[in-house]
Biopython code that builds the backbone (N, CA, C, O; Angstrom):
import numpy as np
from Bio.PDB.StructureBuilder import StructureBuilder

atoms = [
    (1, "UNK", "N", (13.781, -57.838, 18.924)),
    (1, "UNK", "CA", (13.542, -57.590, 20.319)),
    (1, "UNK", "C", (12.261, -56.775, 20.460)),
    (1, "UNK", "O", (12.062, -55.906, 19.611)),
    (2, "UNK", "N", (11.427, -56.944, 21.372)),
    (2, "UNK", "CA", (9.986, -56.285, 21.877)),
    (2, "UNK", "C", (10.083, -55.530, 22.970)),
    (2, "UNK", "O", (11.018, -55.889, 23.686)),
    (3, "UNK", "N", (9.651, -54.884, 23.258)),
    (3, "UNK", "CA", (8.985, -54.495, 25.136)),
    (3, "UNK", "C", (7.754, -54.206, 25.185)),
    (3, "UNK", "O", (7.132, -53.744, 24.228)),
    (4, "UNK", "N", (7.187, -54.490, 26.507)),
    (4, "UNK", "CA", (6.349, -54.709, 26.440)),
    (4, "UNK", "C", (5.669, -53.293, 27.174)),
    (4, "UNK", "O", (5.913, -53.219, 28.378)),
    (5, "UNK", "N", (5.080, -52.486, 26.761)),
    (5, "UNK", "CA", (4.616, -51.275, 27.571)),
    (5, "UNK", "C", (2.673, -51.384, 27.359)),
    (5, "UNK", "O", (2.052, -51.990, 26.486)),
    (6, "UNK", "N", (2.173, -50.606, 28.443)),
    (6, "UNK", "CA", (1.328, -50.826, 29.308)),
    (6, "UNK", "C", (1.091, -49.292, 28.783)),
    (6, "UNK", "O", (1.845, -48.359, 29.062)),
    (7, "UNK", "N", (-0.376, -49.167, 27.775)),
    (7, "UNK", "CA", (-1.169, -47.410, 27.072)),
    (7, "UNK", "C", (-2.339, -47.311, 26.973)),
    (7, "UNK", "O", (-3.048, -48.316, 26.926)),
    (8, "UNK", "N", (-2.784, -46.197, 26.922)),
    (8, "UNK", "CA", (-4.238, -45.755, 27.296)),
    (8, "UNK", "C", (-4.835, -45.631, 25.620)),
    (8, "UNK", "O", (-4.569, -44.448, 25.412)),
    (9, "UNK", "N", (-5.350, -46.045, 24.572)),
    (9, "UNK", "CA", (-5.457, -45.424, 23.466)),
    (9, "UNK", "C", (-6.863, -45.031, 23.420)),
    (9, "UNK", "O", (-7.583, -45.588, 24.248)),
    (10, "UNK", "N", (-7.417, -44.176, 22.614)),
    (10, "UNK", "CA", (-8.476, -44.055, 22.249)),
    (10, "UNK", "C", (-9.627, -44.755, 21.767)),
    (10, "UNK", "O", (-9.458, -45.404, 20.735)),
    (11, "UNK", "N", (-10.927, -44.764, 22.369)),
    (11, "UNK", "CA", (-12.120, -45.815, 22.246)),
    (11, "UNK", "C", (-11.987, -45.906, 20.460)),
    (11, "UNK", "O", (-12.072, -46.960, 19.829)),
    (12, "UNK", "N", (-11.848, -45.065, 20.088)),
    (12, "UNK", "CA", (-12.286, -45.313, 18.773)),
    (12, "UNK", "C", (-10.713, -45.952, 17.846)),
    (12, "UNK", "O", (-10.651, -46.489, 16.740)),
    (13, "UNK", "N", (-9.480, -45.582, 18.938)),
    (13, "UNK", "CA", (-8.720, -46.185, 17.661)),
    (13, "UNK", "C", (-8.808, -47.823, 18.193)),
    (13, "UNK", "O", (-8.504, -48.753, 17.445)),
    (14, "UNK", "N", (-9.301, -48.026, 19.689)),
    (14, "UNK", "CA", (-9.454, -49.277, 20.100)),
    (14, "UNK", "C", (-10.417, -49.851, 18.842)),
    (14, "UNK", "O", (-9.802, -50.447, 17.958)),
    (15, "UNK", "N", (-11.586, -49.748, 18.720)),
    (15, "UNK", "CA", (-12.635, -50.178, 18.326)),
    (15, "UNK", "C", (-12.196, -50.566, 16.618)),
    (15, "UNK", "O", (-12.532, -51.571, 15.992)),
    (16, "UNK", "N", (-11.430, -49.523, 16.189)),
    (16, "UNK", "CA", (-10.682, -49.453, 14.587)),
    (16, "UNK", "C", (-9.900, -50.864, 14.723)),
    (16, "UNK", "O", (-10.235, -51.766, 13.957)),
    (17, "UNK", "N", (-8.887, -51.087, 15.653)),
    (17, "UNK", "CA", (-7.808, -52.138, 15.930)),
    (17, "UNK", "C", (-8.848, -53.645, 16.133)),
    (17, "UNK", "O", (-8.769, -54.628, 15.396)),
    (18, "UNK", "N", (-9.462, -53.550, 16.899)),
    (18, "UNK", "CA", (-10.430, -54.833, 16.811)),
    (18, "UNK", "C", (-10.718, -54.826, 15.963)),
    (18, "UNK", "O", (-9.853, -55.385, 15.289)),
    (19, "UNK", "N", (-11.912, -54.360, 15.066)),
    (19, "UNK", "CA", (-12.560, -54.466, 13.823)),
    (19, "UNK", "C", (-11.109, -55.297, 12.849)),
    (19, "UNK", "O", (-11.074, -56.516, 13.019)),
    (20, "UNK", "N", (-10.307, -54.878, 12.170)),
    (20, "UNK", "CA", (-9.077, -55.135, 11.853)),
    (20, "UNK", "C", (-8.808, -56.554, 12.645)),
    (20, "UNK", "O", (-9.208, -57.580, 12.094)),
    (21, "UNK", "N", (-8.225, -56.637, 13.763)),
    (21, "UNK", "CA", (-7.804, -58.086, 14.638)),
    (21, "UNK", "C", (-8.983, -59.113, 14.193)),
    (21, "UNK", "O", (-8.548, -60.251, 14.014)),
    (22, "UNK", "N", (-10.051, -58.999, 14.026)),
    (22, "UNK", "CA", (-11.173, -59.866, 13.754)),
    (22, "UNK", "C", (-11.412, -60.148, 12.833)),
    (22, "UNK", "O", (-11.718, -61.329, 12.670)),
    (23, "UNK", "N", (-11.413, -58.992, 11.397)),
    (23, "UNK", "CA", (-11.414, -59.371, 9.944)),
    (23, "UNK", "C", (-10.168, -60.428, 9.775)),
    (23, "UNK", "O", (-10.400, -61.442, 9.116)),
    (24, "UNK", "N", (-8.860, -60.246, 10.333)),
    (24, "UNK", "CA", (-8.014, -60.918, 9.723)),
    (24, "UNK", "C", (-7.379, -61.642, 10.429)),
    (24, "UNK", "O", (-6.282, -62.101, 10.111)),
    (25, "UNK", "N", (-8.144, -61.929, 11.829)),
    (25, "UNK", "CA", (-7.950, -63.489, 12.463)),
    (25, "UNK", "C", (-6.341, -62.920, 13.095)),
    (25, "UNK", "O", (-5.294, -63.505, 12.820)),
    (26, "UNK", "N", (-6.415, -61.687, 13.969)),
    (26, "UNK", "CA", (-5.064, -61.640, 14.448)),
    (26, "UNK", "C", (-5.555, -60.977, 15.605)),
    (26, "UNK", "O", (-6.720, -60.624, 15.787)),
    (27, "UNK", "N", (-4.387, -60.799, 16.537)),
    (27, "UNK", "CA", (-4.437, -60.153, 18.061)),
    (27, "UNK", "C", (-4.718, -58.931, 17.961)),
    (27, "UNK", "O", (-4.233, -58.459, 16.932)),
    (28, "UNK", "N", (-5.244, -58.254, 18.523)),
    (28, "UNK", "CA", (-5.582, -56.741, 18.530)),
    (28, "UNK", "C", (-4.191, -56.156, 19.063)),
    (28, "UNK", "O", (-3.957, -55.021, 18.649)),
    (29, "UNK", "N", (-3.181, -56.742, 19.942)),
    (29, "UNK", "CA", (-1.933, -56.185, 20.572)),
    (29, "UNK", "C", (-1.180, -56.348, 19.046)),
    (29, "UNK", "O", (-0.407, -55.421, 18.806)),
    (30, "UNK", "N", (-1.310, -57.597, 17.766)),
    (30, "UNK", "CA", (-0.713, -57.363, 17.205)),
    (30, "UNK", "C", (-0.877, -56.508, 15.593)),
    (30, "UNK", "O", (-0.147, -56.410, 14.606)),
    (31, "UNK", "N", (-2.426, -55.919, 16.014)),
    (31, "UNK", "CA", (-2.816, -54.888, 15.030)),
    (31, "UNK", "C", (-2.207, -53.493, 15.005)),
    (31, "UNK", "O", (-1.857, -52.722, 14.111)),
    (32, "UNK", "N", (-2.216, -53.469, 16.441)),
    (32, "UNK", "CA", (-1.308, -51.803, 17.040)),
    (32, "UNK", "C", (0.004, -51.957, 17.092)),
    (32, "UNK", "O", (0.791, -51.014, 17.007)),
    (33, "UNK", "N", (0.426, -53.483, 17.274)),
    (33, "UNK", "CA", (2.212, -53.308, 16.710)),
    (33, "UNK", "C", (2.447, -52.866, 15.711)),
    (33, "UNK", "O", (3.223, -51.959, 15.407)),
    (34, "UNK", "N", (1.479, -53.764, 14.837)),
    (34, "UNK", "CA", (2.286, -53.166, 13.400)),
    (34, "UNK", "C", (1.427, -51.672, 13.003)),
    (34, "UNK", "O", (1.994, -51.010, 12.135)),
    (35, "UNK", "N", (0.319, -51.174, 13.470)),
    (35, "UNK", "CA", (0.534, -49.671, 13.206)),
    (35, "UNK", "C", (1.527, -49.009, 13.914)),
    (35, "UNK", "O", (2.008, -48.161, 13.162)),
    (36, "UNK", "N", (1.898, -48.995, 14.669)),
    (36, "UNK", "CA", (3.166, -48.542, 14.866)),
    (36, "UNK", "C", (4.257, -48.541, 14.684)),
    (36, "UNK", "O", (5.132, -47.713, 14.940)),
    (37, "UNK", "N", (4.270, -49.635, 14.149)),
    (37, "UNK", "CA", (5.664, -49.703, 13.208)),
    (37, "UNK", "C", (5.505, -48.941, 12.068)),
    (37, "UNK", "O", (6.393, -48.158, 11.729)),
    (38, "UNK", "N", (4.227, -49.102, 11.272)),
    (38, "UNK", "CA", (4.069, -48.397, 10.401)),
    (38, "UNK", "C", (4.380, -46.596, 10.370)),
    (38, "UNK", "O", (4.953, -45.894, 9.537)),
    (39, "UNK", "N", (3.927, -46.381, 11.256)),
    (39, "UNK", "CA", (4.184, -44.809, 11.637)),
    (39, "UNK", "C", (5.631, -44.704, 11.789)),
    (39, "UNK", "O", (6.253, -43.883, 11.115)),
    (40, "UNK", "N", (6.326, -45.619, 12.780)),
    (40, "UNK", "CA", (7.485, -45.005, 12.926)),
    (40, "UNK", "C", (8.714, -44.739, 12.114)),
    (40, "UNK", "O", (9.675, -43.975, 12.202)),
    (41, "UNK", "N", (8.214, -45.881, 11.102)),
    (41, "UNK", "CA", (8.800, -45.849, 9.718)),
    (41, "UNK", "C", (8.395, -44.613, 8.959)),
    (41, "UNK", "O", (9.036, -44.442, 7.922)),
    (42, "UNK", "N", (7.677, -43.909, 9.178)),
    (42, "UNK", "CA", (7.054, -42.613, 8.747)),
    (42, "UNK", "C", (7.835, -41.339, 9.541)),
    (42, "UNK", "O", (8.008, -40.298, 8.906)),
    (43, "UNK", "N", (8.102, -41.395, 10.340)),
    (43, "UNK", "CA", (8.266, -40.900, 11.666)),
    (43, "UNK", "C", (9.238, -39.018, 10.972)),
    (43, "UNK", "O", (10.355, -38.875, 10.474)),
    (44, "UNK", "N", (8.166, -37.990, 11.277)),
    (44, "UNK", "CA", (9.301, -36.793, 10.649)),
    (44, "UNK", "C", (10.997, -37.601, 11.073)),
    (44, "UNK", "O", (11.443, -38.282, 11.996)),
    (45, "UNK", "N", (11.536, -36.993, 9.713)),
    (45, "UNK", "CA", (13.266, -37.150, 10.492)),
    (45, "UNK", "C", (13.955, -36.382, 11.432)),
    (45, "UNK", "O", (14.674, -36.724, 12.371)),
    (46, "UNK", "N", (13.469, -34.832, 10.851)),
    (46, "UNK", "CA", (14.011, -34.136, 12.357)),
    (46, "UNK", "C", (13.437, -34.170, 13.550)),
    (46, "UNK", "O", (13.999, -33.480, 14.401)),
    (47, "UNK", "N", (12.299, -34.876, 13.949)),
    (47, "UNK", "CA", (12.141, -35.585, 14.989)),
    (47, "UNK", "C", (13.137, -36.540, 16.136)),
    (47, "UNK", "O", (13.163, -36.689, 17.358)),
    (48, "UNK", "N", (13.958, -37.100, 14.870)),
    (48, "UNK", "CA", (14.945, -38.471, 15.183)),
    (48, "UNK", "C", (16.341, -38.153, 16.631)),
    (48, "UNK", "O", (16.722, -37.067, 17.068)),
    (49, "UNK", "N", (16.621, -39.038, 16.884)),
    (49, "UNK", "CA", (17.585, -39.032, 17.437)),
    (49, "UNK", "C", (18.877, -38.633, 16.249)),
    (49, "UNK", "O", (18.515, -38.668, 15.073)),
    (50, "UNK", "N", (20.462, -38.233, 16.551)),
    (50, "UNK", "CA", (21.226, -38.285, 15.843)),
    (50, "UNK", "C", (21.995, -39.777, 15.758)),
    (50, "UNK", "O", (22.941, -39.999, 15.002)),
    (51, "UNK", "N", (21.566, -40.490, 16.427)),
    (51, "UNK", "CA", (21.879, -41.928, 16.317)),
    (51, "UNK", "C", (20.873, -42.770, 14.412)),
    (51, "UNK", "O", (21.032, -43.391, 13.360)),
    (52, "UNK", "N", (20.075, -42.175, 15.170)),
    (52, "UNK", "CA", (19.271, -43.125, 14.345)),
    (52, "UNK", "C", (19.064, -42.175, 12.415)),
    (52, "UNK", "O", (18.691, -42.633, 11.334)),
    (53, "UNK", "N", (19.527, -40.773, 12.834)),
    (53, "UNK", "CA", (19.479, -40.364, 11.397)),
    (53, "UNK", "C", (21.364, -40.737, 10.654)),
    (53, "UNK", "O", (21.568, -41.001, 9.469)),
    (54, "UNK", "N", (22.113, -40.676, 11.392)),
    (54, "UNK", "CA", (22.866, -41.914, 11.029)),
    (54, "UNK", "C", (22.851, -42.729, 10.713)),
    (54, "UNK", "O", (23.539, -42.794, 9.694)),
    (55, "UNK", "N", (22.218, -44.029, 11.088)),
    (55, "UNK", "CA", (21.476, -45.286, 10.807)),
    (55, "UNK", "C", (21.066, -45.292, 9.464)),
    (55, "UNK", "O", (21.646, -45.913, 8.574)),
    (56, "UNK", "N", (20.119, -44.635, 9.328)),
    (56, "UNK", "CA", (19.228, -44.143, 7.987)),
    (56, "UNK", "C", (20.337, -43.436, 6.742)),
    (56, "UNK", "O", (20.110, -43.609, 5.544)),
    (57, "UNK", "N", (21.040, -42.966, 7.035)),
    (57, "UNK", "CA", (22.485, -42.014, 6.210)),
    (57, "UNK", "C", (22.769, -43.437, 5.718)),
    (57, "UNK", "O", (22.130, -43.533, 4.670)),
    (58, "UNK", "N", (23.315, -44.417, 5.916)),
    (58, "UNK", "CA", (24.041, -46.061, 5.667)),
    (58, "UNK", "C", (22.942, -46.971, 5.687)),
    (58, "UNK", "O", (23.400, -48.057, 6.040)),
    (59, "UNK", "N", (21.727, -47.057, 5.482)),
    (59, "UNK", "CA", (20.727, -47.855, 5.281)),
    (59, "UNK", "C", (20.512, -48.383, 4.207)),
    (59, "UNK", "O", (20.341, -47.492, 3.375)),
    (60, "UNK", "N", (20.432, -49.315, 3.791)),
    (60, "UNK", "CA", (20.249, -50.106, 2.825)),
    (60, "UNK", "C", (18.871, -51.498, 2.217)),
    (60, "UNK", "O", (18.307, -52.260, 3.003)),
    (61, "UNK", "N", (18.688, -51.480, 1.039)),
    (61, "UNK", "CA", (17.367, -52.266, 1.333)),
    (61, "UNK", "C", (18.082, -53.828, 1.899)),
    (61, "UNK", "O", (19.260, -54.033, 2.189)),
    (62, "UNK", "N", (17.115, -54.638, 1.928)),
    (62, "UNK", "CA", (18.053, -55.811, 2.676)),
    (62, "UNK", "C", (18.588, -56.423, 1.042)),
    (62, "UNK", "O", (18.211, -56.083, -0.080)),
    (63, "UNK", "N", (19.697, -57.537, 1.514)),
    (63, "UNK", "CA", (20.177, -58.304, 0.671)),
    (63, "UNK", "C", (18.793, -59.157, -0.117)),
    (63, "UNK", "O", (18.772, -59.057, -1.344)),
    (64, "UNK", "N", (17.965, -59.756, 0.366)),
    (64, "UNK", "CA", (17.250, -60.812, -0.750)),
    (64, "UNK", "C", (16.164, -60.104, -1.089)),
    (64, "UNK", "O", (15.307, -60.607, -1.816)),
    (65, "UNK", "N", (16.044, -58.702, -0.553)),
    (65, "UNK", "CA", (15.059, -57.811, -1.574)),
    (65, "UNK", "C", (15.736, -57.180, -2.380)),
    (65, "UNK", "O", (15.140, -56.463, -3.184)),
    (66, "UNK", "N", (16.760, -57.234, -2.400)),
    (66, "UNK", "CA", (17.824, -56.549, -3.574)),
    (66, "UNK", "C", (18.323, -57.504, -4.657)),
    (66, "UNK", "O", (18.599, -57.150, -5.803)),
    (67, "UNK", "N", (18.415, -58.797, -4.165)),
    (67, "UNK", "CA", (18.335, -59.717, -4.843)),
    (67, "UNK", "C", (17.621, -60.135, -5.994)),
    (67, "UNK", "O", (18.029, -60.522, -7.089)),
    (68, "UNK", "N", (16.179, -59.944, -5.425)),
    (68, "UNK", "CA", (15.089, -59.998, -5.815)),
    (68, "UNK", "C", (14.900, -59.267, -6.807)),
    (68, "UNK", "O", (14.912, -59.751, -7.938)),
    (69, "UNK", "N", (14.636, -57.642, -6.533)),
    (69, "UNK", "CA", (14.798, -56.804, -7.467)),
    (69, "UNK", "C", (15.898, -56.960, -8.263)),
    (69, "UNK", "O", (15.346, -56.433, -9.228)),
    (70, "UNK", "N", (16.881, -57.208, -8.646)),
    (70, "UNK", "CA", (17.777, -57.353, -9.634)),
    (70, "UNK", "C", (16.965, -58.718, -10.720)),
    (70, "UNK", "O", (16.609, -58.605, -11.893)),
    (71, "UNK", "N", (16.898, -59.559, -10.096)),
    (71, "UNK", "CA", (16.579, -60.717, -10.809)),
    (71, "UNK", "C", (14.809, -60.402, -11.606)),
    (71, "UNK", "O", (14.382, -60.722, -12.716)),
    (72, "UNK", "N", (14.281, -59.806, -10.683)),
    (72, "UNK", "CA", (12.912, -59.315, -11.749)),
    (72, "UNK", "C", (13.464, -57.957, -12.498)),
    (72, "UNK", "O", (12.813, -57.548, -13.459)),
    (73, "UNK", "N", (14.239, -57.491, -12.228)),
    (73, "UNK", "CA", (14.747, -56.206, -13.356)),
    (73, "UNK", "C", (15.533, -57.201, -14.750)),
    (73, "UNK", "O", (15.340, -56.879, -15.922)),
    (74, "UNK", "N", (16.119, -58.008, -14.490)),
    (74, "UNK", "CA", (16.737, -59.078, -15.421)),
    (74, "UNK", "C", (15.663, -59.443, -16.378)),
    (74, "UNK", "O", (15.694, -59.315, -17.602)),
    (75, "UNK", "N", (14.653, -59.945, -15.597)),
    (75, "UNK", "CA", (13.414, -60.347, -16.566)),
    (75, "UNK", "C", (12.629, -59.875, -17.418)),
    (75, "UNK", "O", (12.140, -60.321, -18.456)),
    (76, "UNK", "N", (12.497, -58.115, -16.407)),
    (76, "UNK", "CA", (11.609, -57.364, -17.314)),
    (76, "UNK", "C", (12.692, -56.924, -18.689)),
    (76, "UNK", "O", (12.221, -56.785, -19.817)),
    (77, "UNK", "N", (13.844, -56.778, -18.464)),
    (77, "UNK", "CA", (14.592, -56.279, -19.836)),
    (77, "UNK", "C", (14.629, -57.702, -20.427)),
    (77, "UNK", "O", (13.951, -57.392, -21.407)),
    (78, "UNK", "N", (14.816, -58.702, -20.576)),
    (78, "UNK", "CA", (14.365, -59.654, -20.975)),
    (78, "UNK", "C", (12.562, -60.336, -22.065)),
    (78, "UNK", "O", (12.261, -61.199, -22.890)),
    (79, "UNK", "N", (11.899, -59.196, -21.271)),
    (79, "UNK", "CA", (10.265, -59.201, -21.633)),
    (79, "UNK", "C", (10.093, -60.315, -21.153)),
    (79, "UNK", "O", (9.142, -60.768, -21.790)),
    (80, "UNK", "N", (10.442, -61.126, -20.355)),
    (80, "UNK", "CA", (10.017, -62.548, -19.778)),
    (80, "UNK", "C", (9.117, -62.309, -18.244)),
    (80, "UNK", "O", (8.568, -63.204, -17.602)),
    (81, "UNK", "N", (9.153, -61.024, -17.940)),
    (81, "UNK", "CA", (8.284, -60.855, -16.465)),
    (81, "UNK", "C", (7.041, -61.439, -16.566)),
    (81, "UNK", "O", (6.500, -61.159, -17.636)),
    (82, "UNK", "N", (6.206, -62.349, -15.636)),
    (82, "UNK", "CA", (4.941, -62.384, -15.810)),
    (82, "UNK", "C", (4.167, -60.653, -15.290)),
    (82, "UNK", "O", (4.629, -59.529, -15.093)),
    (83, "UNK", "N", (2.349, -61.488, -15.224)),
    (83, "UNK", "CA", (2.308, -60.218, -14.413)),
    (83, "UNK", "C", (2.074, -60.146, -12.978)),
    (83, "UNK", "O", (1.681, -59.077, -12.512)),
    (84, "UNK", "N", (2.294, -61.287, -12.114)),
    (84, "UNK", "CA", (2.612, -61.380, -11.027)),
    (84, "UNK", "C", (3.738, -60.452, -10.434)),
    (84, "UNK", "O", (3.718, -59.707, -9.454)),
    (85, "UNK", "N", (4.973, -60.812, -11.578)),
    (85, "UNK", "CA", (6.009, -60.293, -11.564)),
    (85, "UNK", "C", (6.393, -58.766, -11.827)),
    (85, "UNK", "O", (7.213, -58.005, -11.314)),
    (86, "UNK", "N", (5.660, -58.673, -12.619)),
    (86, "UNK", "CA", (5.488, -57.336, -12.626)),
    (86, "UNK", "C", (4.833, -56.337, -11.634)),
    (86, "UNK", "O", (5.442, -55.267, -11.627)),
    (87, "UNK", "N", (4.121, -56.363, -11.072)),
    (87, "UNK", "CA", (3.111, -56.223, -9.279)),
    (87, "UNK", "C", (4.827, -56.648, -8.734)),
    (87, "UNK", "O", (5.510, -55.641, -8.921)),
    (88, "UNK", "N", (5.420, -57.437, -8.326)),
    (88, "UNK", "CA", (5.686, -57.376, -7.456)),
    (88, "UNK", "C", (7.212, -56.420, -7.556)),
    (88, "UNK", "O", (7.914, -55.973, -6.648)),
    (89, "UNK", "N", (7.376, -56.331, -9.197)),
    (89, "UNK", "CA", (8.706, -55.271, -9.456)),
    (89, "UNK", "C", (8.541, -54.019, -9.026)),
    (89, "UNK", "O", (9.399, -53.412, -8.383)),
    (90, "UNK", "N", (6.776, -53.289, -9.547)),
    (90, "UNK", "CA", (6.290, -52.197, -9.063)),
    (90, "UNK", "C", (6.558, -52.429, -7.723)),
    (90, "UNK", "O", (7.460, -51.704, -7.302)),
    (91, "UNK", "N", (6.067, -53.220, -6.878)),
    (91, "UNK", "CA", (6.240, -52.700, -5.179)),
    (91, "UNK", "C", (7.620, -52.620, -4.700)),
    (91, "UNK", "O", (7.849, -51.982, -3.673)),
    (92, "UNK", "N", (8.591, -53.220, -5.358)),
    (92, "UNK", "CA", (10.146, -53.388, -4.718)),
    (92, "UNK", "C", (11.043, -52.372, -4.741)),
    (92, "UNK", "O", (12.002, -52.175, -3.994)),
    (93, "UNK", "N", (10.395, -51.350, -6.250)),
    (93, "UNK", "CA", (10.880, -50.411, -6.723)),
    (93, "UNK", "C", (10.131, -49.344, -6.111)),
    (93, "UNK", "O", (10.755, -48.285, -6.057)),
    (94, "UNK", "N", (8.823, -49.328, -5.576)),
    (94, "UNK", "CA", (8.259, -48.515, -4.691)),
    (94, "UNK", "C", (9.300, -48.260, -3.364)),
    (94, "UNK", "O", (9.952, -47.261, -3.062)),
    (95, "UNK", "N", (9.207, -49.260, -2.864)),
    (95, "UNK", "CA", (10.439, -49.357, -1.097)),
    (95, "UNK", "C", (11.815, -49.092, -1.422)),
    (95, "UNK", "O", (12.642, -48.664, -0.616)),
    (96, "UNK", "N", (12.101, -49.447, -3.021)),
    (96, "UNK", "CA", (13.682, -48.850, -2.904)),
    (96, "UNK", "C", (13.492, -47.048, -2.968)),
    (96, "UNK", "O", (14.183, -46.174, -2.446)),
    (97, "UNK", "N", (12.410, -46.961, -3.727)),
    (97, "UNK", "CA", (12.359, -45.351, -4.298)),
    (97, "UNK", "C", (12.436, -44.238, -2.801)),
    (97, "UNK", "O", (13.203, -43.322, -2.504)),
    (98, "UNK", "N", (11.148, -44.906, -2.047)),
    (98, "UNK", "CA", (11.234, -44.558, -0.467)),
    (98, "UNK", "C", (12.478, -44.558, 0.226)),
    (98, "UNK", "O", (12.846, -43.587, 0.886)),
    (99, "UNK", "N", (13.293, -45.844, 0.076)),
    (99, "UNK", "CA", (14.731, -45.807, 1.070)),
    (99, "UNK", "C", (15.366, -44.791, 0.776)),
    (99, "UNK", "O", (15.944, -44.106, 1.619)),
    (100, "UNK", "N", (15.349, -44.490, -0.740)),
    (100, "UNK", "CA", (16.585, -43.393, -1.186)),
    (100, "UNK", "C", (15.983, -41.820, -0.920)),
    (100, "UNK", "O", (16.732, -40.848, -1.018)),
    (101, "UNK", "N", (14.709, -41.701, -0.613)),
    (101, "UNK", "CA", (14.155, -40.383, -0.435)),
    (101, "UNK", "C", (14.930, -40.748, 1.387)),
    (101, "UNK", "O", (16.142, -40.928, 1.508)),
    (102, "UNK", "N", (14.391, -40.772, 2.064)),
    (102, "UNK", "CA", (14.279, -41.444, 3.226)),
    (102, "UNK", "C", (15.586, -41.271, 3.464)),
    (102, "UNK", "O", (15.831, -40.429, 4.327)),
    (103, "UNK", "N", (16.896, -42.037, 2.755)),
    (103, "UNK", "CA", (18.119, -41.962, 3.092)),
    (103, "UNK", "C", (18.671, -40.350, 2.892)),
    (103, "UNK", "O", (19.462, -39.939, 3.741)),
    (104, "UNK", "N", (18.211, -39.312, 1.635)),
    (104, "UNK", "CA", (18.704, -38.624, 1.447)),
    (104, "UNK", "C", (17.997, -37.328, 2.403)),
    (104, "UNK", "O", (18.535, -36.228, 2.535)),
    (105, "UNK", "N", (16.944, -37.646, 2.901)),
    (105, "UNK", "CA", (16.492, -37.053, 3.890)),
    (105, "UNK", "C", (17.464, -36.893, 4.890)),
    (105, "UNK", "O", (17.957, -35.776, 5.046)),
    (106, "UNK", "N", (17.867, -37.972, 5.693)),
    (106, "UNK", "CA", (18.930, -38.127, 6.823)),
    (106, "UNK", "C", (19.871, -37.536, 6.369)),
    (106, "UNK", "O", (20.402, -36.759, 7.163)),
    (107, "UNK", "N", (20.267, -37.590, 5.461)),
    (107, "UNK", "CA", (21.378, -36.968, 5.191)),
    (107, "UNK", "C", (21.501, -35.454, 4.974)),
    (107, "UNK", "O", (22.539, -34.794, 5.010)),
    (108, "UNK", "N", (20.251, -35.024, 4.740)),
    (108, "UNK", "CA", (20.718, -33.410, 4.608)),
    (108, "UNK", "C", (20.271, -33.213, 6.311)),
    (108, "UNK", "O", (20.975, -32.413, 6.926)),
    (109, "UNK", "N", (19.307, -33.799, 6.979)),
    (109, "UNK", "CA", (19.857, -33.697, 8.253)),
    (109, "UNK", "C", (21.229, -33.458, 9.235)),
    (109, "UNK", "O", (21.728, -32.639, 10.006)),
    (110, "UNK", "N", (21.447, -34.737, 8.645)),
    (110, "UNK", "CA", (22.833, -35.025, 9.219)),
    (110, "UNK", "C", (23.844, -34.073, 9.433)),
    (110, "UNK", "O", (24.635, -33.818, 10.341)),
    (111, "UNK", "N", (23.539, -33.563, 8.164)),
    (111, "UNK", "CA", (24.875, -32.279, 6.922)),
    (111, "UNK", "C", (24.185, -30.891, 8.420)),
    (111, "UNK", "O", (24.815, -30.059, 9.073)),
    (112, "UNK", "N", (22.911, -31.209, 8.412)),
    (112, "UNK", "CA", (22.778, -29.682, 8.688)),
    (112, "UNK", "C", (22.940, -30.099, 10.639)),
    (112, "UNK", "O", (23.204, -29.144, 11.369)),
    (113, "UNK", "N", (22.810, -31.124, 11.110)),
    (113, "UNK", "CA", (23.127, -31.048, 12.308)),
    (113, "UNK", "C", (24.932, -31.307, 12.611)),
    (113, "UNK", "O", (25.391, -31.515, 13.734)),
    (114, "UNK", "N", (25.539, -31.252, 11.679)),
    (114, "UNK", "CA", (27.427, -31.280, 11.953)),
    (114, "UNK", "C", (27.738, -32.580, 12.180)),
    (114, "UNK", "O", (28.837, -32.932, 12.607)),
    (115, "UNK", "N", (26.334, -33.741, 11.777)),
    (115, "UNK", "CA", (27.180, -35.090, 12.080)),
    (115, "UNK", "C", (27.623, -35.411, 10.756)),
    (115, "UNK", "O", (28.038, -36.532, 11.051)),
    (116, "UNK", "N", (27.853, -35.322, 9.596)),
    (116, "UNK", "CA", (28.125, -35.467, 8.332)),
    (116, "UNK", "C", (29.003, -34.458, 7.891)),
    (116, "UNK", "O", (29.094, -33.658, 8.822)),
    (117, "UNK", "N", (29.623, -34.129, 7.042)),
    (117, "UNK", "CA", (30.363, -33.142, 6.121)),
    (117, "UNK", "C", (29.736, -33.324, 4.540)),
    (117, "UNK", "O", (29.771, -34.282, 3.769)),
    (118, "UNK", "N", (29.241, -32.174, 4.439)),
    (118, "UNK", "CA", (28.567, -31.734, 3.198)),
    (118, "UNK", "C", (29.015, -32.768, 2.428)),
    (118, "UNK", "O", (30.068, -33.361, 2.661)),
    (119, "UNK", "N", (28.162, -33.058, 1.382)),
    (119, "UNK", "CA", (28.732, -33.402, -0.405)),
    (119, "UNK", "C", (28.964, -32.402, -0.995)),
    (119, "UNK", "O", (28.055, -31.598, -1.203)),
    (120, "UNK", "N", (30.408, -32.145, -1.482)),
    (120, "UNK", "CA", (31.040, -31.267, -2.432)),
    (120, "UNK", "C", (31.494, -31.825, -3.440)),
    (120, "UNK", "O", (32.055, -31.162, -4.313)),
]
sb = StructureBuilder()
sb.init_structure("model")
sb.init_model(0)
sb.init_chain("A")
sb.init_seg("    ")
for serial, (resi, resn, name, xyz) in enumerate(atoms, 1):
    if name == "N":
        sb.init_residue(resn, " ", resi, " ")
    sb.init_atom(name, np.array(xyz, "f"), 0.0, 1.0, " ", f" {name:<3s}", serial, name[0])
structure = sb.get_structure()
């Protein structure tokens, strides 16, 4: 789902977003989507709603990137990874390493805003 909102940004992050939309043959509306997605995926946690550091507490990578990663972890103990495969084990294991910082973040949130009960 999208919405569509109506913002004032800065000449220069305008001018950054074109440059970008033009090198790589895309919309300038859809250069600033995805920086913003990018950020918000960044986004401090105690910033968050208590909805959404919940969310993040039970977050999980998806099923066919987990998939994925299992089946190139199979290979590399195997020694059969190419090195395609290998690039792409490094990055999978990068985003899982992030989810679990990320998840355990929310969670000492959570613990410390009373929506969780400690780990004992």
């Amino acid at each position: 789902m999208t919405t569509t909102i109506k913002l004032k940004i800065p000449d220069n992050v305008e001018r950054d977003a074109r440059a970008v939309a033009e090198r790589t043959g895309s919309r300038i509306e859809d250069v600033l989507s995805e920086w913003l997605d990018r950020y918000a995926a960044e986004l401090p946690l105690d910033l968050m709603p208590d909805e959404r550091i919940l969310e993040l507490c039970d977050a999980q990578m998806p099923q066919d990137a987990q998939d994925e990663l299992s089946d190139l972890l199979a290979q590399n103990r195997e020694n059969s990874l190419s090195a395609e495969g290998h690039i792409r084990l490094d990055e999978l294991m990068q985003v899982y390493r992030r989810g679990l910082v990320r998840k355990a973040e929310a969670l000492k949130i959570a613990v410390q805003r009373g929506l969780r009960p400690p780990l004992s």
